[in-house]
N, C-alpha and C positions, 0 to 999 in steps of 0.2 A: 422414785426421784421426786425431787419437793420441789412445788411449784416455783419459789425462788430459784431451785438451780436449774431448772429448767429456762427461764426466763434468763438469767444469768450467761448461760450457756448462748442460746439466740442473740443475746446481746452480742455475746463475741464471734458468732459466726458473722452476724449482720458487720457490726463494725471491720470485721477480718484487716485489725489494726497492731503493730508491735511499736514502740519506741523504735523511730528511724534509726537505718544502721550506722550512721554516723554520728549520732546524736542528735547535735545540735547543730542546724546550719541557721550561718545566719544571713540572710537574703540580702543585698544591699546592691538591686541591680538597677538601676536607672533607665528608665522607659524611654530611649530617646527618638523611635519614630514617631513624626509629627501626625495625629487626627483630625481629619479635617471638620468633623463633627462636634468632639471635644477634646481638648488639650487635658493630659493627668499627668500632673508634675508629683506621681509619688516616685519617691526613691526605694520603697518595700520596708517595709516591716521586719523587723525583728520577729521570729518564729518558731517552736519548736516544731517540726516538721517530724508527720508520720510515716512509714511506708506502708501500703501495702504486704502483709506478706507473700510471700513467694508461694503462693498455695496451690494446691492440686488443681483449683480451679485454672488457674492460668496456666496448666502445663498444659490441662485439656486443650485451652485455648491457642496455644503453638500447635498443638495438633490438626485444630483445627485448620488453620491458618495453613498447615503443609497442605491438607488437602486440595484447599486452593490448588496449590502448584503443582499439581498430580504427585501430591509425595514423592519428591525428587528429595536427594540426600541434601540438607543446608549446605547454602555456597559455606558458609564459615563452621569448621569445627574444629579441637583440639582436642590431642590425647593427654590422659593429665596420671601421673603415677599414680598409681592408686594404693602403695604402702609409703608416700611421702606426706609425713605431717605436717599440714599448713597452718596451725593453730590450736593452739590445748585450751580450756578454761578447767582451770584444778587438775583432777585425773583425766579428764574427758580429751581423746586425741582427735582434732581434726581432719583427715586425710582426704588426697587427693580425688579416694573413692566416693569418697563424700562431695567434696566439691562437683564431681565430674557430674552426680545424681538430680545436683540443681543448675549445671551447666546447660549438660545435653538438651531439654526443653527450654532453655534458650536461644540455645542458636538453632535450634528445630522450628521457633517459633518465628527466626527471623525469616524465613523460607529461601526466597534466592539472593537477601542483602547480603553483599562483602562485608563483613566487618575490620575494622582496622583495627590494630594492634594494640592503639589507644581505647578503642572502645571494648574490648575484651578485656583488657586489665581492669578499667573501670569495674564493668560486670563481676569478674571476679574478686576485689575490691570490698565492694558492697554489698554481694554475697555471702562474703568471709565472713565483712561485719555483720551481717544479718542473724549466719549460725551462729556464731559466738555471743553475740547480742541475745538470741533466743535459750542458748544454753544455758547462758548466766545468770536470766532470769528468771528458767525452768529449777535451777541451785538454788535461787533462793526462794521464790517457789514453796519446792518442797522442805527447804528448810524450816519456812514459818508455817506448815503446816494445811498447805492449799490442796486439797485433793480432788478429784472427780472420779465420776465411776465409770465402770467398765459398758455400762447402759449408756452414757453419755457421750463416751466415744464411737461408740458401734454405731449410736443415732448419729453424729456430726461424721462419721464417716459415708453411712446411710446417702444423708442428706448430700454428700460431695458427690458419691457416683452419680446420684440420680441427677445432678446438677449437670454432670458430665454426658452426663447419654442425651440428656432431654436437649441441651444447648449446644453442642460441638456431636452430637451422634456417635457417641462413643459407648463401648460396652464397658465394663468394668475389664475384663480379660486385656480386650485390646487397648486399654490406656497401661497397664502393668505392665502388657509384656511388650509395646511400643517403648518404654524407656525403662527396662530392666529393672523395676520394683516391685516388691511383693506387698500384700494386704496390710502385712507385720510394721510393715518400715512405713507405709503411708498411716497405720493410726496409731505408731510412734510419734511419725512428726505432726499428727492433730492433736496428739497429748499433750505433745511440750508445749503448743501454741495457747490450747487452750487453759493448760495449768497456767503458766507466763502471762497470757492476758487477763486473767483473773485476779492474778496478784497484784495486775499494775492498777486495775478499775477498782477493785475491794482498798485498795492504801493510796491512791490518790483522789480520794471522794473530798470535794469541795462545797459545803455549806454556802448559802447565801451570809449568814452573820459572818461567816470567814471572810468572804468575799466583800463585805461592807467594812468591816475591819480593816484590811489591806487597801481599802476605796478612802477609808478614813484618815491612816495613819501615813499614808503616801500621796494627799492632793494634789502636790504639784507634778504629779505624772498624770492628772488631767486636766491638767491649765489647757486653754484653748485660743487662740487669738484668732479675728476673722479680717482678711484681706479681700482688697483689691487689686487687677494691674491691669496694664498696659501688654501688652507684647507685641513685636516685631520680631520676626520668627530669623530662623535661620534655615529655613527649607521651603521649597517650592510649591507647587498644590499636587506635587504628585509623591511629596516626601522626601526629594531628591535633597540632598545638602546643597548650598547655595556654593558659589565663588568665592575665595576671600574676597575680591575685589565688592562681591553684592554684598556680604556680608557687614563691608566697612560703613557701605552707604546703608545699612538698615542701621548698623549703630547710630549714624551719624543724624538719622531720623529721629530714632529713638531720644537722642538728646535732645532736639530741637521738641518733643512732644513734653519731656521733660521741663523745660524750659517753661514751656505754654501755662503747666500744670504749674509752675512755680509762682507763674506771673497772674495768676488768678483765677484760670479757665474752669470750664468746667469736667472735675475729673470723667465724669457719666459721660459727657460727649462726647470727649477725645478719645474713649475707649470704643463709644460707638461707633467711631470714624475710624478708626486707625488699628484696632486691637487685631491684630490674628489669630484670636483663641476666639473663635465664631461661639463658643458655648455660653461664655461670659461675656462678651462684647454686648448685646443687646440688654445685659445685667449693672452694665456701670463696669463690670470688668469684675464682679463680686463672685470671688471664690469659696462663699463660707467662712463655716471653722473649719480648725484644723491645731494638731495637735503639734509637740516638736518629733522628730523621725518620721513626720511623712509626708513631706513638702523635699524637692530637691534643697541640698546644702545649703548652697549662695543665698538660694531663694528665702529659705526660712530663716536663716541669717542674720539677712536683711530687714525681713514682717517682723522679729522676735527684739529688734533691736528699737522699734518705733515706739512711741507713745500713740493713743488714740488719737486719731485724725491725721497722724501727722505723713509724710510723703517722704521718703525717701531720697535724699541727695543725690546721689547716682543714680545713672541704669544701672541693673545689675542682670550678669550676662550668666545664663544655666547654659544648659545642654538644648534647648528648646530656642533660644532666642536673646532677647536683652526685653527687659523689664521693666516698667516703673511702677512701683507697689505703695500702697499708701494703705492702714493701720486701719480698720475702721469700727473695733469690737475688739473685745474678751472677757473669757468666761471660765468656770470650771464645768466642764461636762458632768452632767446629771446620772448619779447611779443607776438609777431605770435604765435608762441607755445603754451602763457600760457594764451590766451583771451580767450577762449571758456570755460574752468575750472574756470578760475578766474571770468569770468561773472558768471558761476553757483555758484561759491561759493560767493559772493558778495550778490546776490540774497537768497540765503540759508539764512545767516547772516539778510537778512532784513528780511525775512518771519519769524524769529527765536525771532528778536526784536517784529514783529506787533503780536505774539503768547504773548510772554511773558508781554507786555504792556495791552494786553485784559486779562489778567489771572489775573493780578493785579488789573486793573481798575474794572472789574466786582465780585474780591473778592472771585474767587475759591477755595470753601471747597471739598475735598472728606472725609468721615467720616469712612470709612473701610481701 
């Protein structure tokens, strides 16, 4: 074996990364308990999101996890037909025996949790897509040619037991015959992953000149403008939401500091006196830069609508409180800065197209 694919290979146990099963999520959750340290008005980022595979390692780890509980049987378990097909990719049939393989050490793992009905469909769900995800990509795979050897698997299987014995006290025996697998079918499923992960790191390689390219040809996805505010919060010092009624009178505060700022004060002081984001208060109220998508809505709305210096006509009311923002900078961020994200997300994007191009080409059904 050549020292490239040995390194190669480490690569992908270390990462033990597939294209998430649902592809693409895209996060757009709003952080709305209050910090009493610091306020983060992100709304999240746009993302391609990885999973974990489902790996031997983690089945050890439900095992473990039982023993904890004196190996009692999981509060939650399901019997799942085991000649019903839940998914084909091309010839390849899904079934329920299959499913049940990457079930069983899940809910073995939850030990005495009830699970609800919701959260077992989920499981199931994104399991489906996981195998289907990894078959598709194991199709195309071997279509373009990606092979490993029979040395490669033996070691990465190798290195799974011993992972299992040394950390969860498991023998190789009693992890097979605790969830009805044999040697055959665990370094079947390290072939597929490791072919599939190969394919997606060897064809989504991202150059830095790629990367400065795309940094070039698209500037204004790093314009940057830099703010200030004010806030009066809309929760209490213990996070609690306030009253409508309290809430009216912090607007109504809010305006009056407004006012102050219009009438010629000083922005820095009125934030040192009045601001509830304790983080930037002793700062003049100076949140940095910041880009567009990662400031709440209203908020960057508002910052992205200003000219430099200028302050904001209204409060303006988020999930956090009521605002007065004033403009005080912008810039484009500096490639230095944004290569090492921008090469991951670059990469993300192409591992996201070679998912969805085998998802297609091999004709992915799930039927549940």
């Amino acid at each position: 074996m050549s020292q490239d694919t040995h390194n190669r290979e480490n690569e992908c146990l270390d990462n033990n990364q597939i294209i998430e099963a649902n592809t693409v999520k895209n996060s757009d959750k709003n952080e709305n308990k209050i910090k009493k340290d610091k306020l983060k008005f992100l709304k999240g980022s746009k993302i391609i999101v990885s999973l974990v595979l489902v790996t031997i390692i983690g089945i050890g780890g439900g095992f473990y996890i039982g023993e904890e509980y004196g190996r009692t049987l999981p509060a939650t378990h399901k019997n799942y037909s085991k000649s019903q097909v839940l998914a084909t990719v091309e010839d390849v049939k899904i079934t329920g025996d299959d499913l049940s393989k990457r079930m069983e050490p899940y809910f073995y793992m939850q030990g005495l949790k009830k699970l609800s009905n919701e959260e077992i469909e989920t499981q199931e769900t994104n399991t489906l897509n996981y195998m289907t995800n990894l078959e598709a990509l194991y199709k195309a795979a071997v279509d373009s040619g990606i092979k490993v050897t029979d040395d490669e698997v033996d070691e990465n299987y190798s290195k799974t037991m011993s992972s299992i014995e040394s950390t969860f006290n498991l023998t190789e025996d009693e992890f097979l015959n605790k969830f009805n697998l044999t040697k055959d079918y665990v370094k079947t499923s390290l072939k597929k992953e490791l072919i599939a992960t190969t394919y997606l790191q060897d064809n989504s390689e991202v150059s830095e000149d790629e990367a400065k390219n795309y940094y070039n040809n698209n500037k204004e996805d790093f314009f940057q403008i830099r703010a200030s505010h004010i806030l009066i919060t809309k929760y209490d010092e213990d996070g609690k939401e306030l009253s409508d009624e309290k809430k009216a009178e912090n607007k109504k505060l809010a305006e009056k500091i407004l006012k102050r700022v219009k009438n010629g004060e000083s922005f820095d002081d009125l934030a040192l006196e009045y601001s509830d984001d304790s983080y930037t208060a002793s700062k003049g109220g100076d949140l940095g830069y910041f880009g567009e998508g990662t400031m709440d809505e209203n908020f960057e709305k508002a910052a992205f609508s200003l000219e430099n210096g200028e302050i904001y006509p209204e409060v303006v009311e988020t999930n956090y409180g009521y605002h007065i923002i004033k403009k005080t900078g912008e810039q484009y961020s500096n490639f230095d800065d944004e290569k090492d994200s921008l090469i991951e997300s670059l990469q993300s994007t192409k591992q996201n197209t070679l998912l969805q191009d085998a998802l297609e080409k091999y004709n992915v059904k799930i039927n549940i």
